[in-house]
N, C-alpha and C positions, 0 to 999 in steps of 0.2 A: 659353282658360284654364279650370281645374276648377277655380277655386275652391270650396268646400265641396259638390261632388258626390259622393255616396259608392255605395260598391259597385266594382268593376272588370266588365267586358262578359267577358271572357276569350274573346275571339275570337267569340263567339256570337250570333245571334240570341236575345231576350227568351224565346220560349218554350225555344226548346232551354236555356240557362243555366237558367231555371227548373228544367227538367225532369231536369240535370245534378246541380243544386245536392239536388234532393230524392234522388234517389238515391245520391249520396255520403250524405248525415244517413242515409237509413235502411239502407245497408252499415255505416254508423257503429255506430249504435244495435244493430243485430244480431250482429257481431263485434267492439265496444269499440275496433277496432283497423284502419284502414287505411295503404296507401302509395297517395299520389296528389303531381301538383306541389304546388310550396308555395303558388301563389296559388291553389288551386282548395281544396288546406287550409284557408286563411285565411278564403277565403270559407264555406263549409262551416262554418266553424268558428263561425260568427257564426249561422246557421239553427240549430246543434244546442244551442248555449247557451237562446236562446229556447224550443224544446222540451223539456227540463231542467226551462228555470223553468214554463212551462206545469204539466209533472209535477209540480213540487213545492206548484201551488197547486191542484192535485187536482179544482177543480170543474169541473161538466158543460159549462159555458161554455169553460173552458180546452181541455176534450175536445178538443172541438168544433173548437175553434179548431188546436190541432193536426194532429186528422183532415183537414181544409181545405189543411194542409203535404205531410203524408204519408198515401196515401192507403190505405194498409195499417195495417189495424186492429191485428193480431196486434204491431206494432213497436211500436203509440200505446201500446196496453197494458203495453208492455214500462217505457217510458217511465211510466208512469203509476205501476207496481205496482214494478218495482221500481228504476231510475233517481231517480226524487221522492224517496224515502222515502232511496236510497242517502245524496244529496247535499240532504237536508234542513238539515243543521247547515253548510254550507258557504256562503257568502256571494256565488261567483259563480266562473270559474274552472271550467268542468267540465272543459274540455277541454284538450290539448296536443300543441303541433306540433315534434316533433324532426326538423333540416334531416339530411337521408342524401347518400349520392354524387349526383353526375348519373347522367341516365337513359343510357344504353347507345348507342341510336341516335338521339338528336336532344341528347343533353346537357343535358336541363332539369333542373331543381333539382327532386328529389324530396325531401316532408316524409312522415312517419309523424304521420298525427292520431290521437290515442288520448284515452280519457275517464282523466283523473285516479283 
């Protein structure tokens, strides 16, 4: 049983999914806009909220703490300077997953994640 287990594996090994999950957020964060499946959206989508809020509380400890996520400086700062400030006045909700066709050759549910 799962009871209250959270996250999904998506077929992966621990480091690979890690290493999956941080490059979806920082294609995110760089283009505002991707197509990938919808669990791999979903999940994604929960790492980029966190780095948001990170951005929106601006301190060196948040940095930090981010940099630790994503290990490309150039994106933290993206996040920091201008994502924080964008979605200051905003309560939570950065992001969003609209469901698209299946995929072509294996038929999986593609979503579009984009930032609000």
């Amino acid at each position: 049983m799962r009871h209250r287990v959270a996250g999904r594996k998506l077929g992966r090994p621990t480091g690979e999914r890690v290493a999956l999950l941080r490059s979806l957020v920082t294609s995110l964060i760089i283009h505002e806009k991707l197509v990938t499946t919808v669990t791999r959206a979903k999940e994604a989508r929960i790492l980029c909220e966190k780095m948001i809020t990170f951005g929106k509380k601006g301190t060196l400890h948040h940095r930090r703490l981010a940099l630790s996520e994503i290990s490309n400086s150039r994106v933290v700062g993206k996040v920091f300077d201008v994502l924080g400030p964008r979605y200051l006045e905003r309560a939570g909700g950065y992001t969003r997953v609209i469901r698209l066709a299946s995929r072509k050759g294996d038929a999986a549910p593609l979503a579009q994640l984009e930032l609000v």
